[in-house]
N, C-alpha and C positions, 0 to 999 in steps of 0.2 A: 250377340252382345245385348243383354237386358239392360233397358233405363232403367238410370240411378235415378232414384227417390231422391227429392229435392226437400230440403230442411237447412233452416236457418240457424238450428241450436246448436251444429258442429260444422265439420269443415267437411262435411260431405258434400259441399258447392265446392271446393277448390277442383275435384276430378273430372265434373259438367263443365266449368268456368274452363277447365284445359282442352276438353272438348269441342267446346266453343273458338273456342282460339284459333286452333287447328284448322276447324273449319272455314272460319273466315279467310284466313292466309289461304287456304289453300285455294276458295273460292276469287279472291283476288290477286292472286297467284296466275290465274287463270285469262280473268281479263288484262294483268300486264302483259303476258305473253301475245295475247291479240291487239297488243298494240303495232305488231309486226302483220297486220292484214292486209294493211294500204301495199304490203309487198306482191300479196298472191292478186291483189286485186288490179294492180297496173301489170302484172306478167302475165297474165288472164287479156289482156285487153281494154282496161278499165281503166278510167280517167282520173283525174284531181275532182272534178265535181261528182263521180263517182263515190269517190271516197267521203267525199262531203253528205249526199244523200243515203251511206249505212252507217256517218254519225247522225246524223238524224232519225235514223231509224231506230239505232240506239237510247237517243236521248230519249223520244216519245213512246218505246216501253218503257222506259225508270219512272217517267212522269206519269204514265197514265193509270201504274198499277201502284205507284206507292201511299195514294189516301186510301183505296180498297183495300192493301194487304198490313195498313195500320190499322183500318176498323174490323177484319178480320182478327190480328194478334189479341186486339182487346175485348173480342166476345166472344171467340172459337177457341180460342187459347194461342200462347205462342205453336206449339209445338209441329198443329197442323201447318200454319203461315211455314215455316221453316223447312219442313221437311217439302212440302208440295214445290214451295222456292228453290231448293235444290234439287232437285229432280227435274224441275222444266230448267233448268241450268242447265244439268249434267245432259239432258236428251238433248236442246238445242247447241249445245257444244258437239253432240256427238252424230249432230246431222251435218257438221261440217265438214266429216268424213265423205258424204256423198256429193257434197258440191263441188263440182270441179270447173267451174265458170260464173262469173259474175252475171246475176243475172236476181229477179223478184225471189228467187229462194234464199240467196246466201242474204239480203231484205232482210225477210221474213225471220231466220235464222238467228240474227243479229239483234232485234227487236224481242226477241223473244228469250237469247240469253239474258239480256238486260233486263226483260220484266222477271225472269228467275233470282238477277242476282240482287235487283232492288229489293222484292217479296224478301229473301234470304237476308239480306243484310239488315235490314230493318228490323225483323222478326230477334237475331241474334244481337243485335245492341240491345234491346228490348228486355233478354234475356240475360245478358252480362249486369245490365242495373238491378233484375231481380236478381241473380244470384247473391252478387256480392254483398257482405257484409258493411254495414255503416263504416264502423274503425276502417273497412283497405278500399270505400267505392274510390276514393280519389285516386289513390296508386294503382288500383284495379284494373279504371278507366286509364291510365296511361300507358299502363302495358300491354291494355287490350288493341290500343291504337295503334301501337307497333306493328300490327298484323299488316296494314295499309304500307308504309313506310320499307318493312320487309319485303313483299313483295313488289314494290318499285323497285328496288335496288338490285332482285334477284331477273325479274319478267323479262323485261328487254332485251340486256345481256345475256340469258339464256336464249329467248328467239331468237337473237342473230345467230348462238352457236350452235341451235339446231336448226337454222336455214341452212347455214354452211356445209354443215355435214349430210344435211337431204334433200328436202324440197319443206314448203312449207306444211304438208301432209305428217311432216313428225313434227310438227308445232302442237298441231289437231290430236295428233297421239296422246303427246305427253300430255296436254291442256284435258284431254279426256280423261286420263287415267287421276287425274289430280281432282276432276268435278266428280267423279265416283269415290273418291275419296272424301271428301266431303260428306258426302251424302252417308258414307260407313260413318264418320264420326258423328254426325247427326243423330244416326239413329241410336245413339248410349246414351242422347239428351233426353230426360225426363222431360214433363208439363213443367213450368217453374210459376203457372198463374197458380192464385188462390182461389178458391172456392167461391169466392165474391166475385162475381160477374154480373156486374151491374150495368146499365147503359154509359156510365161514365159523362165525362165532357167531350160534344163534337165540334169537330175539327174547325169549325167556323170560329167557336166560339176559341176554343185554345188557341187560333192565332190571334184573338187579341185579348188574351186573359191575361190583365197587369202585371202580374205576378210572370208570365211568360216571354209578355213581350221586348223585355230586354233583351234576352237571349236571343230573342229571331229577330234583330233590330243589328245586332254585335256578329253572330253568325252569318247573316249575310252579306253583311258590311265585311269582313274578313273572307269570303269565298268571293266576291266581285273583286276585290284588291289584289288577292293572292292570286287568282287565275292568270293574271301580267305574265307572271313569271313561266308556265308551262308552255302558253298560249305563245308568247313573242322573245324569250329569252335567246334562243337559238341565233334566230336574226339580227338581234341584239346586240349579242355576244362578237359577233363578225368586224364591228365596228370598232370593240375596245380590243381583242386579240383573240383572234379565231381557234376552234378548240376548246372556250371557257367554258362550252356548259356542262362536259361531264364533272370537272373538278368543281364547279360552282353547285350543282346539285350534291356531290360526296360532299362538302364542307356542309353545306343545309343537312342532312341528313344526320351526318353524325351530332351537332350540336342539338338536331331535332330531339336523337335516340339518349345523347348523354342528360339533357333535361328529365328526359321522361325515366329514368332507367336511376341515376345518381340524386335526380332533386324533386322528384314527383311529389314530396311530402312539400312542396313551399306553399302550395296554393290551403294546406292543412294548417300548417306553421302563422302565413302573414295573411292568411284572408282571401278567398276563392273570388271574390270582386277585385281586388288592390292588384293581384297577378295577373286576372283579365286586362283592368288596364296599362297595367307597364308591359302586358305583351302588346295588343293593338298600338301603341307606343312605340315599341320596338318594330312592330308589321309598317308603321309609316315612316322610319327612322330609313329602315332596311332600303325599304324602295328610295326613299331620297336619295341613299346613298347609288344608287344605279347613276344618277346624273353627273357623277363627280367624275370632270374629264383630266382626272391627274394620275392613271395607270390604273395598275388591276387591283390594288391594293384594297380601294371602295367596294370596288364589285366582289369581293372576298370576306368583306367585314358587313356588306349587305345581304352575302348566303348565310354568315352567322346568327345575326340580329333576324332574320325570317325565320331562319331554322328553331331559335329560342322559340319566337312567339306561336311558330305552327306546333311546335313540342308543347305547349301549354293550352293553347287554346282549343284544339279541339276533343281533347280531352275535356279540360272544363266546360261545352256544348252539352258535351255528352253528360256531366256530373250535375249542372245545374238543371237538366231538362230531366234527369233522374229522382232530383232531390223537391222539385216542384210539382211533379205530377203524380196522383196513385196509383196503385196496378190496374186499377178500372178503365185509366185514361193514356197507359205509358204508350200504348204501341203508337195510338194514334201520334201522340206528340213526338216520336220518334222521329215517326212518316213524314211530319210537318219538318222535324229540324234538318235531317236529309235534303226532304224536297228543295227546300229554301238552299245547301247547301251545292245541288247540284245546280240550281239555275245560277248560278254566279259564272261558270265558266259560258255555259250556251248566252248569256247576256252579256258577258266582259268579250267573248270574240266576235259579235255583232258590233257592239258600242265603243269599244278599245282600239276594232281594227279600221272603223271610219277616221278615228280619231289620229291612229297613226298614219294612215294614206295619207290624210289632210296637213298634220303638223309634226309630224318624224315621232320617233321612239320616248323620246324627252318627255314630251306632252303628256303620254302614254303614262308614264310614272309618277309623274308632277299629279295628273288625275288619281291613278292607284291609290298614294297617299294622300290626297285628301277624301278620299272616298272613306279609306279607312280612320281618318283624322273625325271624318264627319260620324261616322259609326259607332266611337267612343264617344261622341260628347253627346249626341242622340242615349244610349246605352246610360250612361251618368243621368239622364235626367229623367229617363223613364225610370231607373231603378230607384232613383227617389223618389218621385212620384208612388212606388210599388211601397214603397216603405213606409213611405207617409199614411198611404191606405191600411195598409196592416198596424201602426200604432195607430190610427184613428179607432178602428174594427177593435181595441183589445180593449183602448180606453170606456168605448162602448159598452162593453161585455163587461169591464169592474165594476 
């Protein structure tokens, strides 16, 4: 398959843009399915704190390779970042074939998908905001984030039903053959940089460049909040009626997919700030409503009102950190809005889970929502400030 030549003056982005997609889903397609590892790894001999030390092995490739393989995107071009990123994917997925015991390789192994799928995924958002055309980046980015979304819904539920039917060795199959797929669709992705490869803005500086810092102010404040829910809902759940979290996640999911899919034009329509805020809104709404000890009823109208705001907001991450930065500067800022996105859970099950040992689940949410209460009003007042600076800078220049 020869890459397509990449141009902005026809729709010859729409067949890379489908490429893209593909590949994302398939590549996090991948990591849902190894959400079922904690299985091979206690039928192996492996403990709960075992399991703790190959999320952390995980976490610290995501972090350690994602400023490198955003200042790669933005001076080597996307295309090497993306393909190198799937490829030490697909091989450390496909050394999982040879592990047959917990031990410093299935480590090593784990760290090393991760720094593949960080490098990967960074590079291919990076790549979805150059393709897309101005008139569809908002709907663009909404449907590009389905990828994420689909693949939860799909990962899980498939590795249970190919546990069932082998061992966890056809997890590793199927998860293999899927990271080689990837990697085929990859390779029909042209360069989508321009010619202009310039030093651009570094990363010090675009975490706190005015113009930016709203967004990594709102984004992280939304990834600390929202983590609650994957991190303690389980447990959670036991309390108000055992069983609620598959149904509480399909209700989040579909209201996630119906926003993005039926209303993705609102944030076009009423203003790409005013929907930011009535979702974070709706993100501290949601959580409140976890508290409400009057049946399931709360806890169903709380998977709605989350599902809304996670359906908007991070799409709009993805669009305002698109629509703020140039090709010179995007990978990097990309790298930054990720990075920020992933430490919210590695900090919310440190800080959340003191919180719950100390004062119960309640606490737990009471915090969430203001964390994300605090996020928007921080968010409003930096983006003013950004505003003010930019009518200052025009008045200037007349």
């Amino acid at each position: 398959m020869s890459p397509i030549c990449w141009t902005r003056n026809n729709k010859d982005w729409l067949i890379p843009f489908v490429l893209v997609f593909a590949a994302q889903f398939f590549s996090i397609l991948v990591n849902t399915l190894f959400i079922n590892l904690p299985h091979f790894i206690l039928n192996q001999g492996g403990t709960l704190s075992d399991i703790g030390l190959v999320a952390i092995a995980g976490g610290a490739g995501t972090l350690l390779v994602r400023p490198g393989a955003g200042w790669l995107t933005d001076r080597k071009g996307r295309r090497v970042v993306f393909l190198c990123g799937s490829i030490v994917h697909a091989l450390a997925t496909s050394s999982f074939l040879l592990i047959d015991h917990y031990g410093p390789s299935l480590l090593v192994a784990r760290a090393l998908q991760f720094a593949g799928q960080a490098a990967l995924t960074g590079a291919m958002m990076t790549v979805a905001s150059d393709l897309l055309p101005s008139p569809y980046r908002t709907r663009g980015f909404a449907v590009f984030m389905m990828t994420g979304m689909g693949a939860l819904g799909i990962g899980p539920f498939l590795g249970q039903v190919l546990i069932e039917l082998g061992t966890f060795k056809l997890v590793v199959i199927t998860s293999c053959a899927l990271a080689w797929l990837c990697v085929g669709c990859l390779l029909g992705v042209g360069e989508t940089m321009g010619q202009d490869r310039t030093r651009g803005i570094g990363m010090l500086q675009l975490s706190y460049n005015k113009h930016l810092l709203p967004i990594w102010i709102a984004a992280f404040a939304f990834s600390l909040a929202y983590s609650v829910l994957p991190i303690f809902l389980d447990a959670f759940s036991e309390q108000v009626a055992a069983g609620l979290t598959g149904p509480y996640f399909l209700v989040f999911a579909v209201a996630a997919a119906t926003v993005r899919l039926l209303f993705g034009n609102l944030p076009t329509k009423f203003g790409v700030n005013r929907v930011l805020m009535m979702s974070m809104v709706l993100l501290a709404a949601g959580l409140l409503c976890m508290n409400a000890q009057i049946g399931i009823a709360p806890f169903l109208i709380s998977a709605i009102f989350i599902g809304v705001a996670n359906g908007y907001l991070t799409p709009i991450f993805s669009l305002l950190t698109a629509n703020r930065t140039d090709q010179s500067s995007r990978g990097r800022a990309f790298a930054l809005l990720t990075t920020l996105m992933d430490l919210g859970p590695l900090i919310a099950g440190l800080l959340f889970g003191i919180v719950a040992e100390r004062f119960g689940f309640s606490v737990v949410f009471y915090c969430a929502a203001a964390v994300a209460t605090i996020g928007l009003l921080l968010f409003i007042n930096r983006e003013r400030a950004s505003e003010r600076g930019l009518l200052q800078a025009t008045a200037i220049e007349g």
